[in-house]
TORKOL-4160 file (C-alpha; in steps of 0.2 Angstrom, whole numbers, padded with zeros to 4 digits, m for minus):
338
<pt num="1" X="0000" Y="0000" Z="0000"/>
<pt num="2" X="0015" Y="0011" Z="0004"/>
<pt num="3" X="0023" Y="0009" Z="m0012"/>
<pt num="4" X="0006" Y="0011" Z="m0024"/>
<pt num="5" X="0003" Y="0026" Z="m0013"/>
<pt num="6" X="0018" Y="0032" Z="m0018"/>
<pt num="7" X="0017" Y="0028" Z="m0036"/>
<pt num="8" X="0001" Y="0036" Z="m0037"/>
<pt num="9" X="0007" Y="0052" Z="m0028"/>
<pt num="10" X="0020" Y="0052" Z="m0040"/>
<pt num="11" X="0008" Y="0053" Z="m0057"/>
<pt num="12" X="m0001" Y="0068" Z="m0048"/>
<pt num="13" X="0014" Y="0078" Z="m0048"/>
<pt num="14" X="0018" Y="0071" Z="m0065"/>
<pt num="15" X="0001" Y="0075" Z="m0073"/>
<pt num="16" X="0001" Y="0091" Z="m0063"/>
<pt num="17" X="0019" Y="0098" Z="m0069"/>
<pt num="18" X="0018" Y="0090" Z="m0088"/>
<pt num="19" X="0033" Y="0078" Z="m0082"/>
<pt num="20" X="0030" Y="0064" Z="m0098"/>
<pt num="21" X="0044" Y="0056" Z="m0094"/>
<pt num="22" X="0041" Y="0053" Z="m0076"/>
<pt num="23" X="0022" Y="0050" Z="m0078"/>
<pt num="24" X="0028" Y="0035" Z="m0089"/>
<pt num="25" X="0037" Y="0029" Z="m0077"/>
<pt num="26" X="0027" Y="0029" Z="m0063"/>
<pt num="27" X="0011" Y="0023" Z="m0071"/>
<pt num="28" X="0023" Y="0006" Z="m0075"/>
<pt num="29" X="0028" Y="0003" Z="m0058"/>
<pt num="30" X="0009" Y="0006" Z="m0052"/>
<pt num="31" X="0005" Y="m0008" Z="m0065"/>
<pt num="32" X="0019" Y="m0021" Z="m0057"/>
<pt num="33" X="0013" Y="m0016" Z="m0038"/>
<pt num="34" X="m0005" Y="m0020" Z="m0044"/>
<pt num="35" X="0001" Y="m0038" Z="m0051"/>
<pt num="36" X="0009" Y="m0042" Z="m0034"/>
<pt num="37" X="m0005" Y="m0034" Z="m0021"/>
<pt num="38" X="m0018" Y="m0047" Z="m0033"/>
<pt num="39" X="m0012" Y="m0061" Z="m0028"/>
<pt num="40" X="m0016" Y="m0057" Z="m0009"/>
<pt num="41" X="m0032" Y="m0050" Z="m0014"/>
<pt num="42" X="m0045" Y="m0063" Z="m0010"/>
<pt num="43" X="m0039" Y="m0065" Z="0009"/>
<pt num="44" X="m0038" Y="m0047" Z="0010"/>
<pt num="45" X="m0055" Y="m0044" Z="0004"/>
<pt num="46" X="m0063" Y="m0057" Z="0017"/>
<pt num="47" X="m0056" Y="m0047" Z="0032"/>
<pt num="48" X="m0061" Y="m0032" Z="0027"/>
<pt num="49" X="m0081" Y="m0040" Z="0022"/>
<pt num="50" X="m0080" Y="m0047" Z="0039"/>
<pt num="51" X="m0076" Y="m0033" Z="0050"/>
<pt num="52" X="m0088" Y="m0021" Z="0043"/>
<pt num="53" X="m0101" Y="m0034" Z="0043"/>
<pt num="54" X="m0097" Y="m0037" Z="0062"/>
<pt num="55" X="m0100" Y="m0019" Z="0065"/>
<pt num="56" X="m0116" Y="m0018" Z="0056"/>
<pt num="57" X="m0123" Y="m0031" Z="0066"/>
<pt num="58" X="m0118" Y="m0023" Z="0082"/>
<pt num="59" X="m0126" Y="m0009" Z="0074"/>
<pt num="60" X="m0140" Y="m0018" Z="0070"/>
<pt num="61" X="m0139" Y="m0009" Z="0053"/>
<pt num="62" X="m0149" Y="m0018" Z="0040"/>
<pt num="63" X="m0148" Y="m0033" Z="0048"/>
<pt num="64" X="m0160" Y="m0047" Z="0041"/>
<pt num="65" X="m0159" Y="m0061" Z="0055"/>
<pt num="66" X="m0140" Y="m0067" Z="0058"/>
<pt num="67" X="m0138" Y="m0059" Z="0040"/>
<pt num="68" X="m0132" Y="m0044" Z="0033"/>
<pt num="69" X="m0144" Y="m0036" Z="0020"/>
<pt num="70" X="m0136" Y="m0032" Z="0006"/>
<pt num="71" X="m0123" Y="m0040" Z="0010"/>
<pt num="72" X="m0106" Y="m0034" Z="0012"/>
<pt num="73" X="m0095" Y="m0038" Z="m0003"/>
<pt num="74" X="m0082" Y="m0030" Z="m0009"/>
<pt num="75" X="m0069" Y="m0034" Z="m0025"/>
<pt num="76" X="m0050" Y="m0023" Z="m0023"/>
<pt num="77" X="m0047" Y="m0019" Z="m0038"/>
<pt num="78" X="m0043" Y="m0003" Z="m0049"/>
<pt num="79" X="m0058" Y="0004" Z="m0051"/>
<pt num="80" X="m0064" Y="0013" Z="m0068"/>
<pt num="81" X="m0060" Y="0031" Z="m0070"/>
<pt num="82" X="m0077" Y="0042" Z="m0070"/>
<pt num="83" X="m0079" Y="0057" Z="m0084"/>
<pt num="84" X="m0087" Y="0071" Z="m0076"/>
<pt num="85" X="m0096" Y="0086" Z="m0085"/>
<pt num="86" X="m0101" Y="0103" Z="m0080"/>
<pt num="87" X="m0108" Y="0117" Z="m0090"/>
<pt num="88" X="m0097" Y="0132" Z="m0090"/>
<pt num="89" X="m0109" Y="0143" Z="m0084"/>
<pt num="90" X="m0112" Y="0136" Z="m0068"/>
<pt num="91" X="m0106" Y="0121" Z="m0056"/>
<pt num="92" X="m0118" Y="0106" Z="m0059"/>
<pt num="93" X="m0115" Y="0088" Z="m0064"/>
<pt num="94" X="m0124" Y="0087" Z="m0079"/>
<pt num="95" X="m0117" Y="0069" Z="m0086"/>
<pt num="96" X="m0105" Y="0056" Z="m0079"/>
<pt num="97" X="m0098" Y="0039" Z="m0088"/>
<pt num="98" X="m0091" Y="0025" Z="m0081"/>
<pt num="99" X="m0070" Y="0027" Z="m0092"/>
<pt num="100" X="m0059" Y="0010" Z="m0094"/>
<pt num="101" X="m0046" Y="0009" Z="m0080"/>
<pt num="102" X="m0032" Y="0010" Z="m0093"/>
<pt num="103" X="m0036" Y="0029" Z="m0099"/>
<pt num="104" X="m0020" Y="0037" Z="m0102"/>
<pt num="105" X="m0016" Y="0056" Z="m0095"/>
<pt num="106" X="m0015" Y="0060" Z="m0114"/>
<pt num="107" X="m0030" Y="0050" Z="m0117"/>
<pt num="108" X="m0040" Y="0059" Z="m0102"/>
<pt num="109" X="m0035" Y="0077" Z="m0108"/>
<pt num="110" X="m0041" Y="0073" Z="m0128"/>
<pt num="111" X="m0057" Y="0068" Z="m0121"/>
<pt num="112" X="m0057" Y="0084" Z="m0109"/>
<pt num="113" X="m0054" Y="0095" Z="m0123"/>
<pt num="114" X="m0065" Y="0087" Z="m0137"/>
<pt num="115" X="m0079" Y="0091" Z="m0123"/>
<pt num="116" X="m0074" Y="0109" Z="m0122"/>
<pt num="117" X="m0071" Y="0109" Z="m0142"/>
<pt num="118" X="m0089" Y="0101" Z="m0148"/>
<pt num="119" X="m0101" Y="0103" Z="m0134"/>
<pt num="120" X="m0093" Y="0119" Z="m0125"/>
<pt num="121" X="m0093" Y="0107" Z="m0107"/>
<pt num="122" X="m0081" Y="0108" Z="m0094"/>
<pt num="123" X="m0074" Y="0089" Z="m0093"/>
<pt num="124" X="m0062" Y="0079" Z="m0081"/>
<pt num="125" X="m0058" Y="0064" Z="m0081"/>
<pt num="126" X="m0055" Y="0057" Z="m0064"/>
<pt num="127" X="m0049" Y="0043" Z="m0053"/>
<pt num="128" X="m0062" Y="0036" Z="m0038"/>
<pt num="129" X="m0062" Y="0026" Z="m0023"/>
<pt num="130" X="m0075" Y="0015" Z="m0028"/>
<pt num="131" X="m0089" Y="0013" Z="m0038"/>
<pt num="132" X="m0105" Y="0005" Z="m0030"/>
<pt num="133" X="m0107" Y="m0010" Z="m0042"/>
<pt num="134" X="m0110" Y="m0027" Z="m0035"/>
<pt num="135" X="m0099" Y="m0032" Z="m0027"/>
<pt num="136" X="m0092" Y="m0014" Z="m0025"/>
<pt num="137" X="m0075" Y="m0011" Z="m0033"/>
<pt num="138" X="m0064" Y="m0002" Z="m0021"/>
<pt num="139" X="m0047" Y="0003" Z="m0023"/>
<pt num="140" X="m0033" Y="m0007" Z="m0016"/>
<pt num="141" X="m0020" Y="0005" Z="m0018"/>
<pt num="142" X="m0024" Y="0015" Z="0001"/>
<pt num="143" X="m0020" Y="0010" Z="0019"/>
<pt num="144" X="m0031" Y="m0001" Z="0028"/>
<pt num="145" X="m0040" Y="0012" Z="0036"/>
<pt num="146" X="m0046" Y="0021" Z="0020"/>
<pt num="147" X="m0050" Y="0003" Z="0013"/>
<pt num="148" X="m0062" Y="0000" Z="0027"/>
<pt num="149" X="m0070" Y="0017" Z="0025"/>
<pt num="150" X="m0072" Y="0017" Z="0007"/>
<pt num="151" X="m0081" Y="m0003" Z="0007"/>
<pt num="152" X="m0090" Y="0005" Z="0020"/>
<pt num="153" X="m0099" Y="0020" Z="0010"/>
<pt num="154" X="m0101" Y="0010" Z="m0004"/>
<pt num="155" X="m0111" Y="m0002" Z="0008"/>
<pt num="156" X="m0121" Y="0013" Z="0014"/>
<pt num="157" X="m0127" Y="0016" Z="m0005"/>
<pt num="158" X="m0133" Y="m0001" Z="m0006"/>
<pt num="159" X="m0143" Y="m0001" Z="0008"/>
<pt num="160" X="m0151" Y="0014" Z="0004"/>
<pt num="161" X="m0158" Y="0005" Z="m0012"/>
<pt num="162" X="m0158" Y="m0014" Z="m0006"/>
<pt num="163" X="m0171" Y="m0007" Z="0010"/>
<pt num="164" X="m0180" Y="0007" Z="m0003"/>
<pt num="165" X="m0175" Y="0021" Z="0007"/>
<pt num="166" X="m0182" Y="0038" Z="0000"/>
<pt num="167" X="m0165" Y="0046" Z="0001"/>
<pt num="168" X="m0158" Y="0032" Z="m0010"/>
<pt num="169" X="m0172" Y="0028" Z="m0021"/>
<pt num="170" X="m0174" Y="0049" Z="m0025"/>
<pt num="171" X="m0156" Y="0052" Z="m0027"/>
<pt num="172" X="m0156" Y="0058" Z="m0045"/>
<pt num="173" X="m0174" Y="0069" Z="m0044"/>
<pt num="174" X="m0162" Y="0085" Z="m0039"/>
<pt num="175" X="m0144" Y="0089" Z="m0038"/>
<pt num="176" X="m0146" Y="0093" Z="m0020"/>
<pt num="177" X="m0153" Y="0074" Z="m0016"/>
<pt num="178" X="m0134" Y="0067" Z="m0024"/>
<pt num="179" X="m0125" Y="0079" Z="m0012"/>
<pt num="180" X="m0136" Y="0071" Z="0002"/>
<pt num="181" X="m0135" Y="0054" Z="m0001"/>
<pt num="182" X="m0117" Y="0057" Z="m0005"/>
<pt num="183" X="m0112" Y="0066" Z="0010"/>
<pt num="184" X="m0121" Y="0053" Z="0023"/>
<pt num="185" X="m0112" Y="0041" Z="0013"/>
<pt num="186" X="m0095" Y="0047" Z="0017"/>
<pt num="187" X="m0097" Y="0053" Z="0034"/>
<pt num="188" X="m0106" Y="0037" Z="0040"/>
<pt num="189" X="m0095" Y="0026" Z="0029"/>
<pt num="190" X="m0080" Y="0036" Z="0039"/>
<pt num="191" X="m0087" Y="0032" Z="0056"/>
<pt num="192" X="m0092" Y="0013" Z="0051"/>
<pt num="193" X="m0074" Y="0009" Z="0041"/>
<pt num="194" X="m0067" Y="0017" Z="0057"/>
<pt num="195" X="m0077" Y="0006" Z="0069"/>
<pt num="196" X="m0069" Y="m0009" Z="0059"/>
<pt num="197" X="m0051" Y="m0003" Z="0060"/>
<pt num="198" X="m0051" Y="m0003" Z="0079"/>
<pt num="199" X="m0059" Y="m0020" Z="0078"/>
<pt num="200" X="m0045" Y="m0026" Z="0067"/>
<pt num="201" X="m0034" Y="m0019" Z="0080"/>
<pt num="202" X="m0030" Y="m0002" Z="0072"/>
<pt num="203" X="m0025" Y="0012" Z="0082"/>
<pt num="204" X="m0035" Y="0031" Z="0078"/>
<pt num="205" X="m0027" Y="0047" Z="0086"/>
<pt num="206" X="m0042" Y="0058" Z="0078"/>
<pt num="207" X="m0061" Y="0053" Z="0081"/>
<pt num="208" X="m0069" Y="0048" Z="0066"/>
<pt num="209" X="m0082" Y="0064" Z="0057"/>
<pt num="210" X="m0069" Y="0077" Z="0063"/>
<pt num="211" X="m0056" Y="0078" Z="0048"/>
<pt num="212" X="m0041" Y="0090" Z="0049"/>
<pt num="213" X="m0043" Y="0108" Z="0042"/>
<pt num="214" X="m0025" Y="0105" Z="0035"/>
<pt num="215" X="m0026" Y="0087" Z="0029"/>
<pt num="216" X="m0026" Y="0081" Z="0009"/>
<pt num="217" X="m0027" Y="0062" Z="0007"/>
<pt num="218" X="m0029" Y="0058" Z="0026"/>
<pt num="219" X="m0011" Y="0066" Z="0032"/>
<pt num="220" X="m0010" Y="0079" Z="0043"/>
<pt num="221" X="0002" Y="0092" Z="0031"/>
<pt num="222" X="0018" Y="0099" Z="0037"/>
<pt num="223" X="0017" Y="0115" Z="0049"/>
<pt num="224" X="0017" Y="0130" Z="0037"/>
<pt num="225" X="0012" Y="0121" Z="0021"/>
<pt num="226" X="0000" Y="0131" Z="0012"/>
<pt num="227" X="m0019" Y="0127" Z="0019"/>
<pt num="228" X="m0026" Y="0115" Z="0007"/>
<pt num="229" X="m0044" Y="0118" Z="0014"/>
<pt num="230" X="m0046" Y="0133" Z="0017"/>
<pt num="231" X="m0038" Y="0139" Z="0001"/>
<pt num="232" X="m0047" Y="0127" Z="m0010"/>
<pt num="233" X="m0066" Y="0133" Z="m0002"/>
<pt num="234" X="m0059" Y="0154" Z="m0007"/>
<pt num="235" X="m0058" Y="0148" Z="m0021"/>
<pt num="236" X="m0074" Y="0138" Z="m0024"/>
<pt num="237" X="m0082" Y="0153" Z="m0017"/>
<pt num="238" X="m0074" Y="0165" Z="m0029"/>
<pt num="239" X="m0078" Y="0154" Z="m0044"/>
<pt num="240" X="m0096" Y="0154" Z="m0037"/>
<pt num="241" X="m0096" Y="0173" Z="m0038"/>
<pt num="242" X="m0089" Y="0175" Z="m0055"/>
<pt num="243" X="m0098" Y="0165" Z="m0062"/>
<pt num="244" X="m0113" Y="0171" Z="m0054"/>
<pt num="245" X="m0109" Y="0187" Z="m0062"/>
<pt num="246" X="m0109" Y="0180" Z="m0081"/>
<pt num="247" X="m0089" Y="0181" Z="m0079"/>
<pt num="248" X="m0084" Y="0163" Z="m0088"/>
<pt num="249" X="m0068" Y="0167" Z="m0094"/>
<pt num="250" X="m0063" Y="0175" Z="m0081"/>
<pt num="251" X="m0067" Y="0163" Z="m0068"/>
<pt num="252" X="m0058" Y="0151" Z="m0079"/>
<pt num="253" X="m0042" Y="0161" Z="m0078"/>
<pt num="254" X="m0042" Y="0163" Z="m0059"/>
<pt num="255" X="m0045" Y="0142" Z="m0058"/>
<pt num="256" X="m0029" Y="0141" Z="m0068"/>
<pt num="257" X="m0020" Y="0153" Z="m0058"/>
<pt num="258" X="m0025" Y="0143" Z="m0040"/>
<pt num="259" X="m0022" Y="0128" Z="m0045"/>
<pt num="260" X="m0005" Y="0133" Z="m0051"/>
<pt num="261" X="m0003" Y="0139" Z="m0032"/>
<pt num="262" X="m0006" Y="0122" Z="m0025"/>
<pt num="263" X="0004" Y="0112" Z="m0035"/>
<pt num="264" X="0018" Y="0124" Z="m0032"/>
<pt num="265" X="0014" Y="0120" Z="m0015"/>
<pt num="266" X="0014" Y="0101" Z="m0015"/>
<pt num="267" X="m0004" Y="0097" Z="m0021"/>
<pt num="268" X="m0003" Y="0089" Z="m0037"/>
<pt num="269" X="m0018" Y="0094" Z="m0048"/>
<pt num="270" X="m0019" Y="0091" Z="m0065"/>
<pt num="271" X="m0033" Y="0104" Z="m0070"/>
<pt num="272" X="m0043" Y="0115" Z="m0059"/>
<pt num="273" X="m0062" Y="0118" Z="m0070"/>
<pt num="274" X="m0078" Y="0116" Z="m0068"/>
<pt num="275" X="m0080" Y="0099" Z="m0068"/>
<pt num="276" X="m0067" Y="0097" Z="m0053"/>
<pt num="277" X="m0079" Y="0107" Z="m0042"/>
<pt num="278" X="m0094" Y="0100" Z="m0048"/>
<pt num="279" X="m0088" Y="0081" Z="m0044"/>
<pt num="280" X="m0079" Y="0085" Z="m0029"/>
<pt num="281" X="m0091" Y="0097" Z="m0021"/>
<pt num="282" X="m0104" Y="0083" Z="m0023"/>
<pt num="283" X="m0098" Y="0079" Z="m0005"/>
<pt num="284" X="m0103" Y="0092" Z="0006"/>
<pt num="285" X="m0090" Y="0092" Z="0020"/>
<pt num="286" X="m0075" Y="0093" Z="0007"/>
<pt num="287" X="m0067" Y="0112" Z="0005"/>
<pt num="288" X="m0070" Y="0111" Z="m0013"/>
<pt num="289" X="m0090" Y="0109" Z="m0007"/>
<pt num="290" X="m0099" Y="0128" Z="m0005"/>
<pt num="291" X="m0116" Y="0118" Z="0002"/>
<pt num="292" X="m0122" Y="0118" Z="0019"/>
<pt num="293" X="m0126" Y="0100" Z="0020"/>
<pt num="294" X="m0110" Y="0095" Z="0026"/>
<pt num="295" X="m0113" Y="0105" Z="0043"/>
<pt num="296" X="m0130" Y="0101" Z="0043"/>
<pt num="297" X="m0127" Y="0083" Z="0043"/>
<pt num="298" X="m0113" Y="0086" Z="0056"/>
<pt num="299" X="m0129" Y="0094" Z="0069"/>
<pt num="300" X="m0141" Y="0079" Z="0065"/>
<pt num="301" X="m0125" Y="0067" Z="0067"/>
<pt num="302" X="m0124" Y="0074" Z="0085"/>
<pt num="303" X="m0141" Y="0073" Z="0088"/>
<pt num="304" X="m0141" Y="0058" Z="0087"/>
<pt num="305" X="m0138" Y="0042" Z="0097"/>
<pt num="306" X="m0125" Y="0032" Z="0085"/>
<pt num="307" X="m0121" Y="0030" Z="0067"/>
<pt num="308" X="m0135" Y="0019" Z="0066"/>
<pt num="309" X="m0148" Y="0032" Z="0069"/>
<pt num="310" X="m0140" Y="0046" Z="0058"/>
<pt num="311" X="m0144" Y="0032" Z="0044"/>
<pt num="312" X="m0161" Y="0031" Z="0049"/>
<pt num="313" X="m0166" Y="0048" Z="0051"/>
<pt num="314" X="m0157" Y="0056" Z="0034"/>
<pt num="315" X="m0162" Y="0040" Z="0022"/>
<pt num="316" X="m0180" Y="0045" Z="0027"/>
<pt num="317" X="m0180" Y="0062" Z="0017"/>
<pt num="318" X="m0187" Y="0063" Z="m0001"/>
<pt num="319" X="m0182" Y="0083" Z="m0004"/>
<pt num="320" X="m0171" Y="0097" Z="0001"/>
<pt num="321" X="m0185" Y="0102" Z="0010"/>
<pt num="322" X="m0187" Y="0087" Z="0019"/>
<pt num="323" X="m0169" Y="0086" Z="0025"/>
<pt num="324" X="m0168" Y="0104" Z="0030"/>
<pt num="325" X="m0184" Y="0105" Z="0043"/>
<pt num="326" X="m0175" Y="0087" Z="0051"/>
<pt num="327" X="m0160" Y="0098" Z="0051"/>
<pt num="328" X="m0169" Y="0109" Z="0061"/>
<pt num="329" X="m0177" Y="0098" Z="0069"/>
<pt num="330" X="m0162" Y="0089" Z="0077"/>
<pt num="331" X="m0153" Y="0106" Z="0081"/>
<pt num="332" X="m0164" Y="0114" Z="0091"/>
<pt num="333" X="m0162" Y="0095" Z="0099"/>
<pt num="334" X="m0142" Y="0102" Z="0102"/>
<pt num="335" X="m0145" Y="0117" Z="0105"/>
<pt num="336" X="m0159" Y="0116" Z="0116"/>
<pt num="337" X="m0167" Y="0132" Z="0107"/>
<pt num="338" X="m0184" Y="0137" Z="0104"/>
């Protein structure tokens, strides 16, 4: 996991600074860790089914007798690459396909700017955790920890189907419904993946549902390193207001401009658009996010009793509306107000 970590850090900064050379490079000696970590595969992926599966049942989250329903099952694996579109105009996903695994970089940015040429879309084409097929596909390249989380949220969209959930079964009637069930997703996911990594014996300084201001891809950054978070969500908010104002281009140019700051900083992105904001910003509690659902789920998470009952309450609601009066609901529950 150290290595393929490594390796994939590596094509970031590759990708990000136009290194060809490099990029070839690393993307080979991604392919030779991936050969080795299969072989171990099948054990691996039964621990991990196992200890998410005995937390669900202490949970008593969709338990169906001594069974799990859906089951948990898993498959590590690389999983495909997702194309995201956004219109330029504003921040939405508007369309999203499921990209072979052996895109190229080269490949990715002719399909990105055949997008932009012919249909005037901002595209990206990007890597993913997981994709929620049955069994799920999750990435075998992270730590333990983030493996656990990852088969955890994937788990959490099934069960939001498998038990016809309003929340899971409304998820595509209004963007705001994907940002729900996406964000309750990731932070019960979080929470259950971290459940199963103390039962495995893993140690966790930081309680799960309270990520670091200053972390990128679960490490803490080093003191004095330029604030990923907070300068990511200025510059969602500034992208919001330009183009709010009709000011395409221009909002364009500042995105460049940013992301040319964080990768001179350290944090490898490729290309900073539309489509970046539109995917990422799908979940609610990341910087790159300017909804309030992320804090709202954060008040009705500490409303409530456990995990198990933040699924309950959140799968229930069928709008926007919906969720926000339980948000309400379950703050003045907190707050003790009136």
């Amino acid at each position: 996991g150290v290595e393929a970590r490594r390796l994939r850090g590596e094509i970031d900064r590759a990708a990000a600074t136009g290194d060809a050379g490099a990029l070839e490079r690393a993307e080979d000696g991604l392919a030779d860790v991936d050969s080795t970590r299969g072989r171990m595969r099948g054990a691996v992926e039964e621990v991990i089914e196992s200890a998410i599966s005995g937390v669900l049942s202490d949970l008593d989250i969709g338990s169906w007798g001594p069974f799990d329903y859906p089951p948990v099952d898993i498959r590590l694996d690389e999983p495909p690459r997702v194309l995201i579109t956004s219109p330029r105009d504003r921040i939405i996903r508007s369309h999203e396909a499921l990209v072979s695994v052996d895109i190229t970089t080269s490949e990715r940015e002719a399909v990105e700017s055949a997008l932009l040429d012919s249909d005037d879309l901002s595209a990206l084409v990007l890597d993913i955790g997981g994709v929620a097929t049955f069994p799920a596909i999750v990435g075998s390249a992270g730590d333990l920890r983030g493996t656990l989380q990852t088969s955890a949220h994937e788990w959490v969209h099934y069960y939001l189907v498998a038990h016809l959930r309003p929340l899971g079964l409304r998820v595509y009637t209004a963007p705001e419904m994907l940002v729900i069930n996406e964000t309750l997703a990731d932070m019960a996911g979080r929470e259950i993946g971290d459940m199963a990594f103390r039962a495995l014996g893993g140690i966790i300084a930081r309680p799960a549902n309270l990520p670091s201001e200053n972390e990128v891809d679960g490490q803490p950054a080093d003191p004095g390193r330029l604030d990923f978070g907070k300068e990511m969500y200025v510059t969602r908010l500034k992208v919001d207001e330009l183009l709010s104002q009709g000011s395409i281009e221009e909002a364009e140019a500042y995105m460049e401009q940013r992301r040319l700051l964080f990768v001179e900083a350290g944090f490898y992105i490729r290309k900073l658009n539309q489509a970046y904001f539109a995917f990422n910003g799908t979940y609610a509690e990341q910087p790159e996010s300017s909804s309030p659902v992320g804090e709202q789920m954060k008040d009705i998470r500490a409303a409530s009793a456990d995990v198990s009952a933040l699924i309950a309450t959140v799968s229930r609601v069928s709008t926007l509306a919906e969720f926000e009066e339980s948000h309400r609901k379950h703050k003045i529950r907190v707050t003790g107000g009136g």
